[in-house]
N, CA and C atoms as a LAMMPS dump frame, in Angstrom:
ITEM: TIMESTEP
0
ITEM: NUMBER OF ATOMS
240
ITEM: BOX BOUNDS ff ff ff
-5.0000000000000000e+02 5.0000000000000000e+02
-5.0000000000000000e+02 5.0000000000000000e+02
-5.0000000000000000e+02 5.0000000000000000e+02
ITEM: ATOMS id mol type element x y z
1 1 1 N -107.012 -306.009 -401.059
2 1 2 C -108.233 -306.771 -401.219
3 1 3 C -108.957 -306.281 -402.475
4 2 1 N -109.402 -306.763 -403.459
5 2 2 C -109.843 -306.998 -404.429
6 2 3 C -111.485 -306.095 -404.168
7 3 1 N -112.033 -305.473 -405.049
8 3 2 C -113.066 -304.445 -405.054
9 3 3 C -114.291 -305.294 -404.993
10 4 1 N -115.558 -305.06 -404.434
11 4 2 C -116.87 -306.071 -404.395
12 4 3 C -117.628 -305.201 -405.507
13 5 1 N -118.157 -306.01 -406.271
14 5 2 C -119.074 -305.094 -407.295
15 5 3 C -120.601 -305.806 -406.901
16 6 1 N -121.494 -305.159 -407.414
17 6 2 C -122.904 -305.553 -407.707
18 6 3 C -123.285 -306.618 -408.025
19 7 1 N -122.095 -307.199 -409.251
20 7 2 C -122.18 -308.666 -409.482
21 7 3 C -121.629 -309.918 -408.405
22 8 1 N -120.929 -309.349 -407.715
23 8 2 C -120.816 -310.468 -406.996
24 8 3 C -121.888 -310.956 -406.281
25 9 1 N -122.742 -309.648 -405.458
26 9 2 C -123.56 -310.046 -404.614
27 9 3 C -124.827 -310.604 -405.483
28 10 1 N -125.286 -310.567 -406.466
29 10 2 C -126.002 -310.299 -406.861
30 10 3 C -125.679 -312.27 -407.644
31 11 1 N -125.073 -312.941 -407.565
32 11 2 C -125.305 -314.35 -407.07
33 11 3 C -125.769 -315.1 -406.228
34 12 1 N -125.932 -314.006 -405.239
35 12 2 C -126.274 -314.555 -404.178
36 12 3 C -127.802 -314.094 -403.569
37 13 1 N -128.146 -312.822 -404.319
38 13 2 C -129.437 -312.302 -404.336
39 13 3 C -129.864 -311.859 -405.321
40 14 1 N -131.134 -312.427 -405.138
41 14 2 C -132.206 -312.386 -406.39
42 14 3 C -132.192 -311.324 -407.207
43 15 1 N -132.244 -309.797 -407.049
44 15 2 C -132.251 -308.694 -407.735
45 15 3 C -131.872 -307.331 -406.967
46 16 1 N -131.439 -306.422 -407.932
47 16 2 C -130.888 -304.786 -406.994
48 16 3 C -131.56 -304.669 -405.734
49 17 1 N -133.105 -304.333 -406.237
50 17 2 C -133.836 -304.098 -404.591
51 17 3 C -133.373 -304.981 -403.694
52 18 1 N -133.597 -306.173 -403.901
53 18 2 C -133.655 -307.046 -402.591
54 18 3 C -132.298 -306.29 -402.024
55 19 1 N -131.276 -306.957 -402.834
56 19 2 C -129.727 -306.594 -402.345
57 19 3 C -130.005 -305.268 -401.716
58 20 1 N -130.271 -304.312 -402.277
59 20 2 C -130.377 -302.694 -401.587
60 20 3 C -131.047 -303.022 -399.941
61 21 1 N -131.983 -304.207 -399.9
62 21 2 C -132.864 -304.136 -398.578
63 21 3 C -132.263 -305.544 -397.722
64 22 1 N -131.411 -305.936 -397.785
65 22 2 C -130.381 -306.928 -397.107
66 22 3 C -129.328 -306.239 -397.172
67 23 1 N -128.531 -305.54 -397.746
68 23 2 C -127.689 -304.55 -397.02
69 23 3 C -127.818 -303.692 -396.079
70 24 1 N -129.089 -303.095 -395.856
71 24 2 C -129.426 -302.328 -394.906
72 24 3 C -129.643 -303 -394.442
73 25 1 N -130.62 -304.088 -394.128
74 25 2 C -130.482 -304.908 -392.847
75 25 3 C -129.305 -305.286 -392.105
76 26 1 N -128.85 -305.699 -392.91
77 26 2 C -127.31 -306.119 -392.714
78 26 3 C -126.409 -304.938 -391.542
79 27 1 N -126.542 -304.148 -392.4
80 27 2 C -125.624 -303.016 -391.69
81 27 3 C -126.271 -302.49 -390.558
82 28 1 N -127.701 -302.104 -389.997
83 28 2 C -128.452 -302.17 -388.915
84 28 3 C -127.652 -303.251 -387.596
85 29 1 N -127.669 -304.033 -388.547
86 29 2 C -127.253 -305.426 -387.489
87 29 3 C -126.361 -305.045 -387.231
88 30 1 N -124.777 -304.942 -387.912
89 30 2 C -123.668 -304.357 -387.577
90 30 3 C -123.519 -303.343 -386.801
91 31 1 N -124.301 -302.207 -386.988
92 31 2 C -124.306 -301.362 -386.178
93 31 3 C -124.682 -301.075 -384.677
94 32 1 N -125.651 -302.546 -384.495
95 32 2 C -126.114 -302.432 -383.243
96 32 3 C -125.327 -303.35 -382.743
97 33 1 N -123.967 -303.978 -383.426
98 33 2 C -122.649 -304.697 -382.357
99 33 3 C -122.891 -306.392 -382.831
100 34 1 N -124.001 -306.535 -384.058
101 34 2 C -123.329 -307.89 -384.445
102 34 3 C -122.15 -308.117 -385.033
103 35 1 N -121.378 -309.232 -385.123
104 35 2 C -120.018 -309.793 -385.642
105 35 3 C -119.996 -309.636 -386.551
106 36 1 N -118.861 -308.919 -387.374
107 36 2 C -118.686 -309.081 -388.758
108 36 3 C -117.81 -310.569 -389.017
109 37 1 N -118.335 -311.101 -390.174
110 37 2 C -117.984 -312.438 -390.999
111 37 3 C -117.042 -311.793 -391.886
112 38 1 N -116.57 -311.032 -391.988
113 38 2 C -115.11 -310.943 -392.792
114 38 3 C -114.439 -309.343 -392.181
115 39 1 N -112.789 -309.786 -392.412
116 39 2 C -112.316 -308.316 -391.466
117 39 3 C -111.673 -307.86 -392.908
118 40 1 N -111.556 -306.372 -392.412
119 40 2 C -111.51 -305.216 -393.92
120 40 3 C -111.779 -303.789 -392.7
121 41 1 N -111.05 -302.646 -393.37
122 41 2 C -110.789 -301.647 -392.842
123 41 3 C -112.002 -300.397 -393.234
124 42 1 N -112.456 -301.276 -394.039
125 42 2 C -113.635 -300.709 -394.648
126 42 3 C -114.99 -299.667 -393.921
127 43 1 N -115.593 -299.376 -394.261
128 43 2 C -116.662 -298.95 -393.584
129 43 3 C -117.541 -300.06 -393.713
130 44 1 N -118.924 -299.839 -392.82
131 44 2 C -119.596 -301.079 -392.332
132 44 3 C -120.35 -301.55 -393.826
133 45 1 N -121.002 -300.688 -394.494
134 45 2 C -121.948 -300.698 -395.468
135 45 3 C -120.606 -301.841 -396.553
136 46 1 N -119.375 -301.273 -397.063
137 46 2 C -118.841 -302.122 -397.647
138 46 3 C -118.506 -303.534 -397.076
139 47 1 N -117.612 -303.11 -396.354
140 47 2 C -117.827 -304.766 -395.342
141 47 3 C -118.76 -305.825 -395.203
142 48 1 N -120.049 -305.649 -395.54
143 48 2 C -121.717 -306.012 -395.706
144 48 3 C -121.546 -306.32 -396.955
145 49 1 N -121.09 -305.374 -398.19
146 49 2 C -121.52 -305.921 -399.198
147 49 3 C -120.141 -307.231 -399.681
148 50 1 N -118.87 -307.111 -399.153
149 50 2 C -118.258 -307.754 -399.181
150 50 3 C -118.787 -309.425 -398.715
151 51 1 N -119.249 -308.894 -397.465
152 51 2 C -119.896 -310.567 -396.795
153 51 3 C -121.107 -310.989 -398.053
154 52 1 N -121.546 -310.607 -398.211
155 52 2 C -122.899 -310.81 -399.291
156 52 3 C -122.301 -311.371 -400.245
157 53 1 N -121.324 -310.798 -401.287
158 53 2 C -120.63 -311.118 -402.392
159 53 3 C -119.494 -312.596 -401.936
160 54 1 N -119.369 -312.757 -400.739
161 54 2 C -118.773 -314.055 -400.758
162 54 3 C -119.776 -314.923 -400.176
163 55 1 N -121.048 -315.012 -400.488
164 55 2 C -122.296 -315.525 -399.984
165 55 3 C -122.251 -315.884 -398.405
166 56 1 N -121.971 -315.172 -397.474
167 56 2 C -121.454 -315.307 -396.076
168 56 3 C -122.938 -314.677 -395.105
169 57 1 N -123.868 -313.532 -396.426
170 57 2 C -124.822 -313.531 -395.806
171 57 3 C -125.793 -313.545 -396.666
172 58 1 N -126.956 -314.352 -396.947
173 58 2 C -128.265 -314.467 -397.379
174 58 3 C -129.427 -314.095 -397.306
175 59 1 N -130.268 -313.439 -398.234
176 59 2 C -131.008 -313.522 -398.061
177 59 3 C -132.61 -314.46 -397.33
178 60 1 N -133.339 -313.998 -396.352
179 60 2 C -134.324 -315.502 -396.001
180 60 3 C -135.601 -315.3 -396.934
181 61 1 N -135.619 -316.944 -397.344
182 61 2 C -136.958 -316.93 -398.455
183 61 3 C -138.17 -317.111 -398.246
184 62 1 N -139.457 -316.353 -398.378
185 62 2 C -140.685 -316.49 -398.106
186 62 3 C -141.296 -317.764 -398.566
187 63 1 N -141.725 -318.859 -398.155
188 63 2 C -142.158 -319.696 -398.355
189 63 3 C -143.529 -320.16 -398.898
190 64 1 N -144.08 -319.62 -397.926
191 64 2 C -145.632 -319.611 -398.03
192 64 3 C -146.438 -318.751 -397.592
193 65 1 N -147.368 -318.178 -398.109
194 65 2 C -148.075 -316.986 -397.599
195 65 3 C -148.871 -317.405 -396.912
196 66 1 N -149.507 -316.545 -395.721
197 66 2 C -150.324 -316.88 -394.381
198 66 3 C -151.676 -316.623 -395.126
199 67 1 N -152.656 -316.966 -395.083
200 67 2 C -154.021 -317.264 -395.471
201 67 3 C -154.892 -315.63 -395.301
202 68 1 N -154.138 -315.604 -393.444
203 68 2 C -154.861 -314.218 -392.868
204 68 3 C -154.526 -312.893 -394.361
205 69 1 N -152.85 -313.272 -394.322
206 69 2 C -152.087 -312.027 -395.154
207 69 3 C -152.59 -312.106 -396.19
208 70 1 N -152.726 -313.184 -396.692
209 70 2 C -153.576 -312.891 -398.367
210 70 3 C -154.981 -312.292 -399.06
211 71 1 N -155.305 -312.416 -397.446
212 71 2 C -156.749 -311.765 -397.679
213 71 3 C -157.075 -310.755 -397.459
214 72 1 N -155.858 -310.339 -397.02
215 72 2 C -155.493 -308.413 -396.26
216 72 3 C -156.627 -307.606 -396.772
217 73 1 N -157.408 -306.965 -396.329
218 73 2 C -158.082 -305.586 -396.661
219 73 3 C -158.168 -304.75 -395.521
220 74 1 N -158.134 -303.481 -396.32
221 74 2 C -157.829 -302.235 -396.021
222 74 3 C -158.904 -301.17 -395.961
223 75 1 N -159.78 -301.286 -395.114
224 75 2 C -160.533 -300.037 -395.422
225 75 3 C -160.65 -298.886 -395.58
226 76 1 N -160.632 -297.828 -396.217
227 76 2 C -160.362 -297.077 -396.349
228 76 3 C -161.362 -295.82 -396.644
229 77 1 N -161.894 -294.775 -395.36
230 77 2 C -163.044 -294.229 -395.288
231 77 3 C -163.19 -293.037 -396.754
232 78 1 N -164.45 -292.811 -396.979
233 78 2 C -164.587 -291.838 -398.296
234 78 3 C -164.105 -290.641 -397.616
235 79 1 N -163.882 -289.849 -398.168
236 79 2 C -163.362 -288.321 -398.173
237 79 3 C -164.526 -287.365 -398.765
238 80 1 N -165.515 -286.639 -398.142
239 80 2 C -166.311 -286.217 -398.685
240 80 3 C -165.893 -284.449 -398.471
């Protein structure tokens, strides 16, 4: 089987971070006994990036921001 690089997945997701934080999701999932979408002898983390690089898993896109979330504040007491 042919090697998965950075570029493959990285058609399929927007930039390094994201990819870095959908692989770990990814592999979480795997680990707690979801199905892998492609078989390989691999360890789980490659296997993940393999599925990614044949666009088998996607990233989900934020659409619209919630009104509440945008207005987020944080208080934050003085330190005297």
């Amino acid at each position: 089987m042919a090697r998965v690089t950075v570029e493959d997945c990285l058609k399929y997701v927007e930039n390094r971070f994201a990819l870095v934080h959908l692989t770990a999701h990814r592999v979480r999932q795997v680990i707690d006994g979801s199905k892998l979408r492609v078989e390989c002898d691999n360890k789980e983390i490659v296997t993940v990036l393999r599925e990614i690089g044949r666009g088998l898993v996607l990233p989900k896109k934020v659409s619209a921001i919630d009104e509440d979330e945008a207005n987020l504040k944080i208080d934050i007491p003085d330190i005297k």
